[in-house]
MOPAC internal coordinates of N, CA, C and O (Angstrom, degrees):
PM7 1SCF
backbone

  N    0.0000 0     0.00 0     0.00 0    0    0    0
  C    1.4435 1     0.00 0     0.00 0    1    0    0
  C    1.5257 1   107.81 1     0.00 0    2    1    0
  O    1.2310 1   114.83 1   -39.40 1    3    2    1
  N    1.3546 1   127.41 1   140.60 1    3    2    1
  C    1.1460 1   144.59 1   171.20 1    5    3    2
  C    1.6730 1   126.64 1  -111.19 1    6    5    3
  O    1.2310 1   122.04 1   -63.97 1    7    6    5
  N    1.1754 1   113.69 1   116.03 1    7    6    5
  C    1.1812 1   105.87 1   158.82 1    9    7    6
  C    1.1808 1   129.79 1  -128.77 1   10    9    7
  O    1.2310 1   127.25 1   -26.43 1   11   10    9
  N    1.9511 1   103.66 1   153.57 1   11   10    9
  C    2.1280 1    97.69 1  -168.74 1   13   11   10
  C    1.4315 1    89.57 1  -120.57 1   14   13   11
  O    1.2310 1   127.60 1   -34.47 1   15   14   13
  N    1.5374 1   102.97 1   145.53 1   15   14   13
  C    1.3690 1   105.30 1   178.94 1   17   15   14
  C    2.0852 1    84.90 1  -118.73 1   18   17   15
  O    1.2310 1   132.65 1    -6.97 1   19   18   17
  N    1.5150 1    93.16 1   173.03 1   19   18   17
  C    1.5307 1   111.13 1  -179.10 1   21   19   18
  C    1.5424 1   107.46 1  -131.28 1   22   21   19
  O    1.2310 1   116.88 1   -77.32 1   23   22   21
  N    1.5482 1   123.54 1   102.68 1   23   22   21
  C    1.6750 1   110.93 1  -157.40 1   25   23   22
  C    1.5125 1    93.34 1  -115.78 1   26   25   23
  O    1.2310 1   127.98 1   -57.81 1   27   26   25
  N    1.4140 1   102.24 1   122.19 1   27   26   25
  C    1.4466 1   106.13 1  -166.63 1   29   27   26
  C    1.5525 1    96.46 1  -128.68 1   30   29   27
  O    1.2310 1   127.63 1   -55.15 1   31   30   29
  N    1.7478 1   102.91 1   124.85 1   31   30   29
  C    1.4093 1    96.51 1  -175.60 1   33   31   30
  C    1.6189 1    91.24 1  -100.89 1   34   33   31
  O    1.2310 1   122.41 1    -9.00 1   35   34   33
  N    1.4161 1   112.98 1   171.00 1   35   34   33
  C    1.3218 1   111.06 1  -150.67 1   37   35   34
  C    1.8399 1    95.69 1  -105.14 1   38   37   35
  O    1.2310 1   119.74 1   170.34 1   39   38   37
  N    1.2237 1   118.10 1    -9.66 1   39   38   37
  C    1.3492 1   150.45 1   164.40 1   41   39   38
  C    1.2436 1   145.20 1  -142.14 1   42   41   39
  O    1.2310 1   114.07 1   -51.08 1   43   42   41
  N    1.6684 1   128.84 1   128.92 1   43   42   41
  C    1.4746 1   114.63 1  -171.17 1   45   43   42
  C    1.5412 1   123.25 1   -25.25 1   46   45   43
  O    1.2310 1   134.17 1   121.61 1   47   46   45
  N    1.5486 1    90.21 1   -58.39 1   47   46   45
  C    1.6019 1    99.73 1  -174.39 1   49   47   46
  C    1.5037 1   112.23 1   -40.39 1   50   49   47
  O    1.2310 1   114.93 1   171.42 1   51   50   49
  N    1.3544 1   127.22 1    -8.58 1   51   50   49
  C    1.4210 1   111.65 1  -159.49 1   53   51   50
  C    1.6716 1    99.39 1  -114.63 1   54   53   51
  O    1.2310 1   125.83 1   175.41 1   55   54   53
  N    1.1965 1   106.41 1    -4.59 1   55   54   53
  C    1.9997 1   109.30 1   162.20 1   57   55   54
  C    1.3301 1   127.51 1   -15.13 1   58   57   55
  O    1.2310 1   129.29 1   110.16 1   59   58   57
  N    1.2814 1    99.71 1   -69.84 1   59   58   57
  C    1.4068 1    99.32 1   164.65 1   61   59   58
  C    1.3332 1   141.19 1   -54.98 1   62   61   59
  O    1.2310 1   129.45 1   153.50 1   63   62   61
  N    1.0439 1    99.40 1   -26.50 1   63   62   61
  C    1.6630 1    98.04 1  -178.93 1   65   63   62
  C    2.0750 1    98.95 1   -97.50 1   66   65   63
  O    1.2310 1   119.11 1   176.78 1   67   66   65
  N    1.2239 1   119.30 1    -3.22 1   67   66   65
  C    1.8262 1   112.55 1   173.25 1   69   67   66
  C    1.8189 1    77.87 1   -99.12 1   70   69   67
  O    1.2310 1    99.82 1   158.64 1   71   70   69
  N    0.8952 1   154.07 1   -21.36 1   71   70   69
  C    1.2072 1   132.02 1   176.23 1   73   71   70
  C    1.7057 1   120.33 1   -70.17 1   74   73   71
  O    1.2310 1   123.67 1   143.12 1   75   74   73
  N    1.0992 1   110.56 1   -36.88 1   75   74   73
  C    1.3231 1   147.37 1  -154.65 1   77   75   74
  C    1.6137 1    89.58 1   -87.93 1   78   77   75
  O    1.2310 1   112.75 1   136.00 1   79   78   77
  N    1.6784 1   131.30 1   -44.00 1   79   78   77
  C    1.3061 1   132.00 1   141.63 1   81   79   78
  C    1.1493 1   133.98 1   -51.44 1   82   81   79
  O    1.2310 1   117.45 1   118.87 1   83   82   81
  N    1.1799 1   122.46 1   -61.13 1   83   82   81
  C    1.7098 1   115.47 1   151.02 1   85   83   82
  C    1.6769 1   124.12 1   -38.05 1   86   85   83
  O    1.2310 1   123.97 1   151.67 1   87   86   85
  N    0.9522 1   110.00 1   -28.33 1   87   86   85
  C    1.1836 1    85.47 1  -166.28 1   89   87   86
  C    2.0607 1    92.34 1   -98.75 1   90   89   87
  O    1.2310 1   120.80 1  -174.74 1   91   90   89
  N    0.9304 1   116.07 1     5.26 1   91   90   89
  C    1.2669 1   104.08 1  -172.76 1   93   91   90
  C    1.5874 1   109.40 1  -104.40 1   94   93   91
  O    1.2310 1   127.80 1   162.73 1   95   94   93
  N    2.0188 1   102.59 1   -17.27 1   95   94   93
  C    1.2761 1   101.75 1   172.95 1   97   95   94
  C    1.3545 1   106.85 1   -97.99 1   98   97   95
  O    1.2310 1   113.72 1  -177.01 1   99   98   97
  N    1.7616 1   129.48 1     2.99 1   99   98   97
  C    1.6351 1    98.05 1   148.76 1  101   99   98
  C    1.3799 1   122.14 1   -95.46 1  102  101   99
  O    1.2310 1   120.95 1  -156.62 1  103  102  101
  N    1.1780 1   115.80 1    23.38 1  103  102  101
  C    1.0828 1   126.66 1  -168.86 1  105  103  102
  C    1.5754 1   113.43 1   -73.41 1  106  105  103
  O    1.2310 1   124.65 1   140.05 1  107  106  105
  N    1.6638 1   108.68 1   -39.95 1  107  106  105
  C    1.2177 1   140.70 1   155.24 1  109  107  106
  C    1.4730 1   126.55 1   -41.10 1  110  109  107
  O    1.2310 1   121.65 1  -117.97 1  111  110  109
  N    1.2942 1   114.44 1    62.03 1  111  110  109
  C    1.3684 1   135.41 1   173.69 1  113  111  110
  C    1.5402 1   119.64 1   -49.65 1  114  113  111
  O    1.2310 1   109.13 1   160.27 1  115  114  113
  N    1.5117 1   137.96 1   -19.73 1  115  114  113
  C    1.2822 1   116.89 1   174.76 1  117  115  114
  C    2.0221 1    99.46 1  -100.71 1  118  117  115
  O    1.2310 1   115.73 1  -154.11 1  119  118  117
  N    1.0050 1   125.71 1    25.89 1  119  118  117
  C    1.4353 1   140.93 1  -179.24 1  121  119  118
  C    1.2622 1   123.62 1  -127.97 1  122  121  119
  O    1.2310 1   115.76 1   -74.79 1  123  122  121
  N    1.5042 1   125.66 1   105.21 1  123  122  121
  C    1.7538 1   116.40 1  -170.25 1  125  123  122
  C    1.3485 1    95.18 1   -85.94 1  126  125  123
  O    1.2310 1   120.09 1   -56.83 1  127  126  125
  N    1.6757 1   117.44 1   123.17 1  127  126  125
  C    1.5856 1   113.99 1  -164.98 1  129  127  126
  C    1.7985 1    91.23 1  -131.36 1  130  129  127
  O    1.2310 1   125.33 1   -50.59 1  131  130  129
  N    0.8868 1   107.36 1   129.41 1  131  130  129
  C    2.2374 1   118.47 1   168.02 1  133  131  130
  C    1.7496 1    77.15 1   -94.29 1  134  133  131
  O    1.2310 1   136.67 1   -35.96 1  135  134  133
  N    1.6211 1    85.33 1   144.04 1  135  134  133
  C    1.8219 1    95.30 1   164.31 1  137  135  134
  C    1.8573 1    84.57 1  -150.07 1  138  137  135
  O    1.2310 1   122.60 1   -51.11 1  139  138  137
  N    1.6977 1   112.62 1   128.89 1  139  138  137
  C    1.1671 1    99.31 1   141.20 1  141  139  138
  C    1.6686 1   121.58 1  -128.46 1  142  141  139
  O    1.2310 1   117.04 1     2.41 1  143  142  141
  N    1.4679 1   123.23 1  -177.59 1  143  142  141
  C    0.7379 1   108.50 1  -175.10 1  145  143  142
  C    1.7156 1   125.83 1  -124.27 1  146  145  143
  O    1.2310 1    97.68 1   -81.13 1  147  146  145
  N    1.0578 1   157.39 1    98.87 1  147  146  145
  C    1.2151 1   159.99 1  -106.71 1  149  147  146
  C    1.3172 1   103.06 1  -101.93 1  150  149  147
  O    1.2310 1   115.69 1   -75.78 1  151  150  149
  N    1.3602 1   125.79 1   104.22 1  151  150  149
  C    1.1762 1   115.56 1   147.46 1  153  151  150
  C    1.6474 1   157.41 1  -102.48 1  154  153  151
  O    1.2310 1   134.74 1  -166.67 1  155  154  153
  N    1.0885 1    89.10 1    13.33 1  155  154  153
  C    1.7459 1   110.86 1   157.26 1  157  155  154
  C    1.5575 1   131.76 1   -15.13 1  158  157  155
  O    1.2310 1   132.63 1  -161.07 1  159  158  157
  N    1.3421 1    93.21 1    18.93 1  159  158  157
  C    2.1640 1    88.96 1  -158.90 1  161  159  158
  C    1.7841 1   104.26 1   -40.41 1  162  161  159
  O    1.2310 1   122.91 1   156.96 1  163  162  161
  N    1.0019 1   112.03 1   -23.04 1  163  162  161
  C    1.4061 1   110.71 1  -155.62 1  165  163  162
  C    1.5437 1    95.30 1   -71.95 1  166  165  163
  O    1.2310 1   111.60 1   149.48 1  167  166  165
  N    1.3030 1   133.44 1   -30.52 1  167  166  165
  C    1.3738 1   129.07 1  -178.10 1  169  167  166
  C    1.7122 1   102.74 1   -95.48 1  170  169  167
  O    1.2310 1   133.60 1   -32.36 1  171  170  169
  N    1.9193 1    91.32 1   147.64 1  171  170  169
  C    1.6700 1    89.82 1   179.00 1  173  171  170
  C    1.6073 1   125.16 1   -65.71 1  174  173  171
  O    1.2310 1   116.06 1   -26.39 1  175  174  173
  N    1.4479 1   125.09 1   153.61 1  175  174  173
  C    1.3698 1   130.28 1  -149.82 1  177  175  174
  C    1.3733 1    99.49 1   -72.98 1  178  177  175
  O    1.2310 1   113.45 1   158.15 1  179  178  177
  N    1.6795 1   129.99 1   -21.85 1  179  178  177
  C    1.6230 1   130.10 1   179.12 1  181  179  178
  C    1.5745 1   105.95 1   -62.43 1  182  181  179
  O    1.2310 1   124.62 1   126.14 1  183  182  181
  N    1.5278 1   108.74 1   -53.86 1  183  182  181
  C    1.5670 1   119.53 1  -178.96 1  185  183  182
  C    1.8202 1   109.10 1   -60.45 1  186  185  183
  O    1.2310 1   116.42 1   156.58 1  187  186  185
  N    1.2412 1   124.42 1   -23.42 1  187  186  185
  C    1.2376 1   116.01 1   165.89 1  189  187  186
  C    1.3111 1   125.10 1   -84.97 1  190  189  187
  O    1.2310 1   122.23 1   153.37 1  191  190  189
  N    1.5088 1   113.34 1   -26.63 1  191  190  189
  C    1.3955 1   113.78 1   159.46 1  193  191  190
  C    1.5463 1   118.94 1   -61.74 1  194  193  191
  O    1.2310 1   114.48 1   131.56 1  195  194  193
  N    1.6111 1   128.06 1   -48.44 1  195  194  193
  C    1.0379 1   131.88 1  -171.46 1  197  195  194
  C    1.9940 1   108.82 1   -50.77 1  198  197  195
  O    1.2310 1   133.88 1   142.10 1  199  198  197
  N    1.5067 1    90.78 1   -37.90 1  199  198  197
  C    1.5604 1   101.36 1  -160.95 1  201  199  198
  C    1.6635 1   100.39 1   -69.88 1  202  201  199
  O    1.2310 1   113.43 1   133.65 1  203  202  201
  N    1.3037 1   130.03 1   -46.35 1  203  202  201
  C    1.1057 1   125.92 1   179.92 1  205  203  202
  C    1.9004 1   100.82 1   -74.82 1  206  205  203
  O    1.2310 1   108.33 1   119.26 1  207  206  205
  N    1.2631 1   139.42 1   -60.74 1  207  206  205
  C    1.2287 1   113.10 1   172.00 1  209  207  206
  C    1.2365 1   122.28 1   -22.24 1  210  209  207
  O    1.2310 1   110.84 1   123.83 1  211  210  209
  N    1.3485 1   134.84 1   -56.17 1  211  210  209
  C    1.2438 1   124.28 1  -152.12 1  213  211  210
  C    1.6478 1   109.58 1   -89.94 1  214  213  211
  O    1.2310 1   124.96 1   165.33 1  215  214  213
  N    1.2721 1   108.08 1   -14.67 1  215  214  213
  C    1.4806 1   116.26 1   144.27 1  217  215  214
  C    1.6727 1   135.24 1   -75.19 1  218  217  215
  O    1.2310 1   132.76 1  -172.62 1  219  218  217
  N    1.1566 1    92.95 1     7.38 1  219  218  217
  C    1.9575 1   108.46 1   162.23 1  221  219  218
  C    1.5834 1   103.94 1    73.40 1  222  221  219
  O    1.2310 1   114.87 1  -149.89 1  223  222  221
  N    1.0675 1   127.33 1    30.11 1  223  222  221
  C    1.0824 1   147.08 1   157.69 1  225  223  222
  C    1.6245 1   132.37 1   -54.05 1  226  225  223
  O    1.2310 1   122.67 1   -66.44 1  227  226  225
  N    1.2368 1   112.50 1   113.56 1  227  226  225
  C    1.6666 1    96.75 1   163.93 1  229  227  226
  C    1.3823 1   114.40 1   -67.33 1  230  229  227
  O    1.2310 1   115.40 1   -32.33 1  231  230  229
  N    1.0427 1   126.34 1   147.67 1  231  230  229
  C    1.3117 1   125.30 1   160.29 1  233  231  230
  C    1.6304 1   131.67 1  -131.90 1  234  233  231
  O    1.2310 1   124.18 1   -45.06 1  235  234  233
  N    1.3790 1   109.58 1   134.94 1  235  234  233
  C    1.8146 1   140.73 1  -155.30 1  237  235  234
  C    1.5481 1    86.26 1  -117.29 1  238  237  235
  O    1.2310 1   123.99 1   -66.52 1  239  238  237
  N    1.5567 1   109.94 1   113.48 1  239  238  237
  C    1.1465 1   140.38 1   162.47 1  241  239  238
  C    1.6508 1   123.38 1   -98.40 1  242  241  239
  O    1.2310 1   122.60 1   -60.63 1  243  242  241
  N    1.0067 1   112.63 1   119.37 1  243  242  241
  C    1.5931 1   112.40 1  -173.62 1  245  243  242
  C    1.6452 1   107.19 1  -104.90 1  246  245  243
  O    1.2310 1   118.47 1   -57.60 1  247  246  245
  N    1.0957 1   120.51 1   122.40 1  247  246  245
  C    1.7651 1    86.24 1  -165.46 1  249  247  246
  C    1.8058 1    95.56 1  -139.34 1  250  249  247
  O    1.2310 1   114.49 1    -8.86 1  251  250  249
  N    1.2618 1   128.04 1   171.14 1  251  250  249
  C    1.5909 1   132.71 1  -152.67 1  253  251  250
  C    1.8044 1   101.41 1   -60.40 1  254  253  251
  O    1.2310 1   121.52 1   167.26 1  255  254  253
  N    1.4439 1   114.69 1   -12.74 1  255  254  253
  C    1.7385 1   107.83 1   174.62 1  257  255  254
  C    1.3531 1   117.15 1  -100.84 1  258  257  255
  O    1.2310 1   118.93 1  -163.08 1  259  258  257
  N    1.3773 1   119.65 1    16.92 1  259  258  257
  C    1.1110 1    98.16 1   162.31 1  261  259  258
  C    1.4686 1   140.87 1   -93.91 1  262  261  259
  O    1.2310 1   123.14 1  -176.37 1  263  262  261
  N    1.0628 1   111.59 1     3.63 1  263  262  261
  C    1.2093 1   126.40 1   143.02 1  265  263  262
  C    1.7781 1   121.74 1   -31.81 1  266  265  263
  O    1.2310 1   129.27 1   121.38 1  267  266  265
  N    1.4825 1    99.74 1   -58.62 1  267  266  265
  C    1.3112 1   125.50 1  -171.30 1  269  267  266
  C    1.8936 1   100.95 1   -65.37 1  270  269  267
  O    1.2310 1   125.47 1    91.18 1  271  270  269
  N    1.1017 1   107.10 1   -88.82 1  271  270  269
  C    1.5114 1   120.13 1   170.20 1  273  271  270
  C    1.1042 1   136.50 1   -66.03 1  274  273  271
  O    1.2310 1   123.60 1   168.26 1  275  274  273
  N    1.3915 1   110.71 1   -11.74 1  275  274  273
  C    2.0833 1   106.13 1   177.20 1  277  275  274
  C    1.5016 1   107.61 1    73.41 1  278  277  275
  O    1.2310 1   120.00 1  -173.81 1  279  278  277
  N    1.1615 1   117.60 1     6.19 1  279  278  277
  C    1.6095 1   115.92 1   168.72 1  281  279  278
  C    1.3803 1   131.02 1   -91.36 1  282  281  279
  O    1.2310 1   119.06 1   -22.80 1  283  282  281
  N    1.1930 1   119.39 1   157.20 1  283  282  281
  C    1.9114 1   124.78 1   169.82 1  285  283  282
  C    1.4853 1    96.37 1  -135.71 1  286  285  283
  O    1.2310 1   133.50 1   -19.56 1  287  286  285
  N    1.3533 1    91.51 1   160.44 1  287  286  285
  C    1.8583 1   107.11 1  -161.75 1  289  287  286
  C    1.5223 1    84.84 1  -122.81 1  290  289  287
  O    1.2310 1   121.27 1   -74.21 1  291  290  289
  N    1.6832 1   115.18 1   105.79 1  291  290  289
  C    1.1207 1   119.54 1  -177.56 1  293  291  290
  C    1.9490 1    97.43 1   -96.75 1  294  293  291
  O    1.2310 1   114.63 1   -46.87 1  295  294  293
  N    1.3111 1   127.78 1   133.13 1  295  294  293
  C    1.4513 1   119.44 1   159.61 1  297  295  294
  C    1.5825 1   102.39 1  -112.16 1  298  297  295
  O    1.2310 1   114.81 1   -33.37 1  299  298  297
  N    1.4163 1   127.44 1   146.63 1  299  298  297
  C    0.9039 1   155.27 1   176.66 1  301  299  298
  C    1.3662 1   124.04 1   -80.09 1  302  301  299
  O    1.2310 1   109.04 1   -49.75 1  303  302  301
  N    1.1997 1   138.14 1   130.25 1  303  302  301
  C    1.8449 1   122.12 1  -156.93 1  305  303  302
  C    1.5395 1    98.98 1   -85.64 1  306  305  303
  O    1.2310 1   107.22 1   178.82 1  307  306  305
  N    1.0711 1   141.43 1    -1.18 1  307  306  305
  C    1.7024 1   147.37 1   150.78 1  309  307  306
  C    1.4688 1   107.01 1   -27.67 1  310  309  307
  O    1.2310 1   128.59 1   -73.81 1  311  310  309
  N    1.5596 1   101.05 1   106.19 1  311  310  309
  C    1.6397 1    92.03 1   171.63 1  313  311  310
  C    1.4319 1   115.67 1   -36.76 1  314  313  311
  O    1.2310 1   118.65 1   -17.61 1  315  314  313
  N    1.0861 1   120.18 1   162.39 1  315  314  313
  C    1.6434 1   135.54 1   157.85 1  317  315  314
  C    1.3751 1    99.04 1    74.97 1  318  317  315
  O    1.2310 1   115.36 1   166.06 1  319  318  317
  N    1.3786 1   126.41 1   -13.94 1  319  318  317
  C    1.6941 1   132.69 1  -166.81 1  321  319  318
  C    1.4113 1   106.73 1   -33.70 1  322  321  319
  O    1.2310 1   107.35 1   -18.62 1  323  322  321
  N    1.2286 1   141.18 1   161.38 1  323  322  321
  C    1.6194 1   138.60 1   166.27 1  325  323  322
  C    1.5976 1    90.55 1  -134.99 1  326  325  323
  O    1.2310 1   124.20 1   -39.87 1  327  326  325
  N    1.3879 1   109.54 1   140.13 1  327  326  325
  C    1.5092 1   121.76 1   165.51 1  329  327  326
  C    1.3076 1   112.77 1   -73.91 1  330  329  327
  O    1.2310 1   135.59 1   -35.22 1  331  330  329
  N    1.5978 1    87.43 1   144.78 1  331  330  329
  C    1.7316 1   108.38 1  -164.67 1  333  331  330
  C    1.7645 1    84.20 1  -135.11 1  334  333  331
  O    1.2310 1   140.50 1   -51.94 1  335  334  333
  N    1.7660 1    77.83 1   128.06 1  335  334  333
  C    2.2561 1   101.97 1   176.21 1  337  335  334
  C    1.7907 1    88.75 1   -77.10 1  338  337  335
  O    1.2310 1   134.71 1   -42.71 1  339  338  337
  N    1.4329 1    89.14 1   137.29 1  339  338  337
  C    1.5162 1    90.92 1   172.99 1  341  339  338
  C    1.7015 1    86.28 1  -137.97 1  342  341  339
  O    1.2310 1   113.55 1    -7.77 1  343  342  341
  N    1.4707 1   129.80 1   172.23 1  343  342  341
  C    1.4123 1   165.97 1   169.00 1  345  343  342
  C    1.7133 1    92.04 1   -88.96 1  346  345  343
  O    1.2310 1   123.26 1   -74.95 1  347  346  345
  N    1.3492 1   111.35 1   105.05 1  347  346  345
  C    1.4676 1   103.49 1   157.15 1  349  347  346
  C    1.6217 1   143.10 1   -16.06 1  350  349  347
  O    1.2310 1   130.71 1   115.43 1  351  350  349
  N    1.5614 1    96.94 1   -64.57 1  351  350  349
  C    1.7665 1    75.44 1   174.86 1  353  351  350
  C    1.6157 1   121.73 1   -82.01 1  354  353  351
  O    1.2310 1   126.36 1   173.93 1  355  354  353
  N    1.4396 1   105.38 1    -6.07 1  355  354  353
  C    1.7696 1   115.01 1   149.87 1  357  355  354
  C    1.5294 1   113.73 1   -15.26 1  358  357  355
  O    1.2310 1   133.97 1   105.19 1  359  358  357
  N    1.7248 1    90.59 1   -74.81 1  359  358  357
  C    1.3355 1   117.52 1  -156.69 1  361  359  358
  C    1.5949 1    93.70 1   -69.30 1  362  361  359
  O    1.2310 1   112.22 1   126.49 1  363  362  361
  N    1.7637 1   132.28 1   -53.51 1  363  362  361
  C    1.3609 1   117.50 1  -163.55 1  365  363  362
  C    1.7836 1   106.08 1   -59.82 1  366  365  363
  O    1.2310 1   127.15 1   133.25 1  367  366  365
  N    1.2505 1   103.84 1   -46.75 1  367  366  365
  C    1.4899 1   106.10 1   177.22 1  369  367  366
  C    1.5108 1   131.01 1   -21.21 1  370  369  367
  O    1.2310 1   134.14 1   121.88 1  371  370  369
  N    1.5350 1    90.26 1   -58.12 1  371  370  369
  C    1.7884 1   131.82 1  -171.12 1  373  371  370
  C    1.9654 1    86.04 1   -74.65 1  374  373  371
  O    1.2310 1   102.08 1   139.61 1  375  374  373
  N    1.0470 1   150.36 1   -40.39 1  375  374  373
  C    1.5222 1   153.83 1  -177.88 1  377  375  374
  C    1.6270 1   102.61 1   -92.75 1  378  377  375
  O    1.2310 1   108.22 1   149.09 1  379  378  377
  N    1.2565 1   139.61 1   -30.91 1  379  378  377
  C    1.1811 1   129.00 1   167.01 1  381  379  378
  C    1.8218 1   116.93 1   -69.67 1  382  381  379
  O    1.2310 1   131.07 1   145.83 1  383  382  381
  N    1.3441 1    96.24 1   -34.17 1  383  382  381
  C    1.5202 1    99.58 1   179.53 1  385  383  382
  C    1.7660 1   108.23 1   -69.95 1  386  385  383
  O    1.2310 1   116.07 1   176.93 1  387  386  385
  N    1.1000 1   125.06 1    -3.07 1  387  386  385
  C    1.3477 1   109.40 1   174.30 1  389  387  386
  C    1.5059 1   109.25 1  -118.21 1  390  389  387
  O    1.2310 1   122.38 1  -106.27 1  391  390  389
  N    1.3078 1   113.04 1    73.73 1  391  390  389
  C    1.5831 1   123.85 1   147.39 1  393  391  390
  C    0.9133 1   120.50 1  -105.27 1  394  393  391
  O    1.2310 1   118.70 1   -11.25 1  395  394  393
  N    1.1466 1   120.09 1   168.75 1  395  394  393
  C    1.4962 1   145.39 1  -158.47 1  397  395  394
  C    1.4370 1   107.28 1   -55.07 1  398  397  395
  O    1.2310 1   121.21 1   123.71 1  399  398  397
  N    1.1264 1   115.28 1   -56.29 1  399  398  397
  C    1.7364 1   131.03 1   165.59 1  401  399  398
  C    1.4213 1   110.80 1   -33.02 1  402  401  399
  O    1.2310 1   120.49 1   145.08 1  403  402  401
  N    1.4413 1   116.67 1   -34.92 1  403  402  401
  C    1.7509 1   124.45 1  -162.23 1  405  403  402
  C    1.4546 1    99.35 1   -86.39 1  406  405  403
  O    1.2310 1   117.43 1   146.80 1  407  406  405
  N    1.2635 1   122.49 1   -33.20 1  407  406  405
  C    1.3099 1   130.18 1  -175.46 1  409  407  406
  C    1.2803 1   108.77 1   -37.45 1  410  409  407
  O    1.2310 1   117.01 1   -45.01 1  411  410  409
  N    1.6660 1   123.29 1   134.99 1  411  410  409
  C    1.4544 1   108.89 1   170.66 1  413  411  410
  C    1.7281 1    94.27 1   -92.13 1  414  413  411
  O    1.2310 1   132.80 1   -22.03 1  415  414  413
  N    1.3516 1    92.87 1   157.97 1  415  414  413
  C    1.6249 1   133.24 1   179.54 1  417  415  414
  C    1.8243 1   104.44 1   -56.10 1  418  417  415
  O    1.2310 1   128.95 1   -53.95 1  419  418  417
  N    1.6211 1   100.37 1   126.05 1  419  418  417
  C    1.5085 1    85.18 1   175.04 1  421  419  418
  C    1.7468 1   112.09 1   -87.98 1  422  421  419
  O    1.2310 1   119.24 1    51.14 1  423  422  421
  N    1.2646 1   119.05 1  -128.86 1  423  422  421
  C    1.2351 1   126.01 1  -161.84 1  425  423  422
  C    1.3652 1    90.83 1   -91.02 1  426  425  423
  O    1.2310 1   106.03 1   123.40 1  427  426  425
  N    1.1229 1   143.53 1   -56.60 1  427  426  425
  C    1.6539 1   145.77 1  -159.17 1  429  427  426
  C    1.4310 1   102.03 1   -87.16 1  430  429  427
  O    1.2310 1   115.19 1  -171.24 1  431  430  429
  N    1.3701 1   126.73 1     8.76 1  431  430  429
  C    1.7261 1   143.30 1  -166.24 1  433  431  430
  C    1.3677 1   107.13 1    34.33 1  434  433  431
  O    1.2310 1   130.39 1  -112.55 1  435  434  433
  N    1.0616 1    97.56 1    67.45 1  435  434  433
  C    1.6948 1    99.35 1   172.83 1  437  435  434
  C    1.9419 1    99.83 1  -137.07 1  438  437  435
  O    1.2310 1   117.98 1   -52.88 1  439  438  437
  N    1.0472 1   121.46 1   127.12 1  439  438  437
  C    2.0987 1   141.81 1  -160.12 1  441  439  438
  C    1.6090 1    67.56 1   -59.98 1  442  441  439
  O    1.2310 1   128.95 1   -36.84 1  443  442  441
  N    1.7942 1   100.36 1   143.16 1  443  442  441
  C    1.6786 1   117.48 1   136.88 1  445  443  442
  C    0.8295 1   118.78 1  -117.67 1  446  445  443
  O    1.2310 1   118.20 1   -23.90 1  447  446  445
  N    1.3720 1   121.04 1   156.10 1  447  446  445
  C    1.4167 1   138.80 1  -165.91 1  449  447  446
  C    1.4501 1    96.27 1   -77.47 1  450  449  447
  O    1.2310 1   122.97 1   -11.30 1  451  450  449
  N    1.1718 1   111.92 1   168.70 1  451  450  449
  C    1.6073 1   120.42 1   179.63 1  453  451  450
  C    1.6743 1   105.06 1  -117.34 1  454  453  451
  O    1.2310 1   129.21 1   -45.86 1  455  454  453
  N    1.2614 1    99.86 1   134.14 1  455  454  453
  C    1.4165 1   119.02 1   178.80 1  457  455  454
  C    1.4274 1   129.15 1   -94.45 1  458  457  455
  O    1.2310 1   106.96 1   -43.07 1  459  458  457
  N    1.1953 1   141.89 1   136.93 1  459  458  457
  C    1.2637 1   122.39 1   149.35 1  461  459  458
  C    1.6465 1   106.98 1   116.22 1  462  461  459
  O    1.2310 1   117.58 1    64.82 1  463  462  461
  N    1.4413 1   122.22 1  -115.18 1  463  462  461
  C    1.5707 1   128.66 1   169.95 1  465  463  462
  C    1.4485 1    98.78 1   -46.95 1  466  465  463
  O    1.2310 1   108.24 1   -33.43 1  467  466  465
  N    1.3305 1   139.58 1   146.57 1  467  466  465
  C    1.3265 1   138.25 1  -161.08 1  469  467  466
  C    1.8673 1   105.66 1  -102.06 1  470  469  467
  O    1.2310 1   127.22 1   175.68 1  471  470  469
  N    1.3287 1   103.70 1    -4.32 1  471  470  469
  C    1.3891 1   120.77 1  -178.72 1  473  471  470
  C    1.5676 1   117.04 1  -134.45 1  474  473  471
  O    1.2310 1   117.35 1   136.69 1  475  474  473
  N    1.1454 1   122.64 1   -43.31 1  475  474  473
  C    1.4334 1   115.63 1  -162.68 1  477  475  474
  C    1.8288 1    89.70 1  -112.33 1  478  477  475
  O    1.2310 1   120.10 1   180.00 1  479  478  477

């Protein structure tokens, strides 16, 4: 199973901390995970979301409050998906639990891979 996330901080200033995500979601060794990270500031933050959606992308939003709250607005490439603020190691937790190992067993008990949404 693979998953790609798209970590778009919503401002330079916030680099460090989408880096600081990357590196903690390859950190995650039983999960083959692509993470990139968008730096486009110059285009508005909807048009960078749109662009990685339609490339089937999760997408990790960093946006001017997190500072304030300790949150990221993860959306999910699931049509209709709505972003949900999660607490970082929330979110690695919630991405470690889907390896291959977690998979339930099909009929012949042998793990399937998951298809399709790259996360859910």
């Amino acid at each position: 199973m693979s998953l790609y996330f798209a970590i778009i901080p919503e401002f330079e200033d916030l680099i460090t901390i989408a880096n600081e995500i990357q590196s903690k979601l390859i950190a995650i060794s039983n999960v083959d995970i692509n993470v990139v990270i968008d730096k486009n500031y110059s285009t508005l933050l909807t048009s960078r979301i749109n662009k990685w959606k339609k490339q089937s992308n999760d997408i990790i939003t960093i946006d001017e409050y997190y500072n304030e709250t300790h949150t990221i607005n993860v959306i999910f490439c699931d049509k209709g998906s709505r972003g949900k603020n999660m607490e970082i190691d929330e979110f690695i937790d919630l991405v470690e639990s889907f390896s291959e190992n977690n998979a339930p067993p099909t009929d012949d008990g042998l793990y399937e891979k998951s298809s399709g949404c790259r996360i859910m």
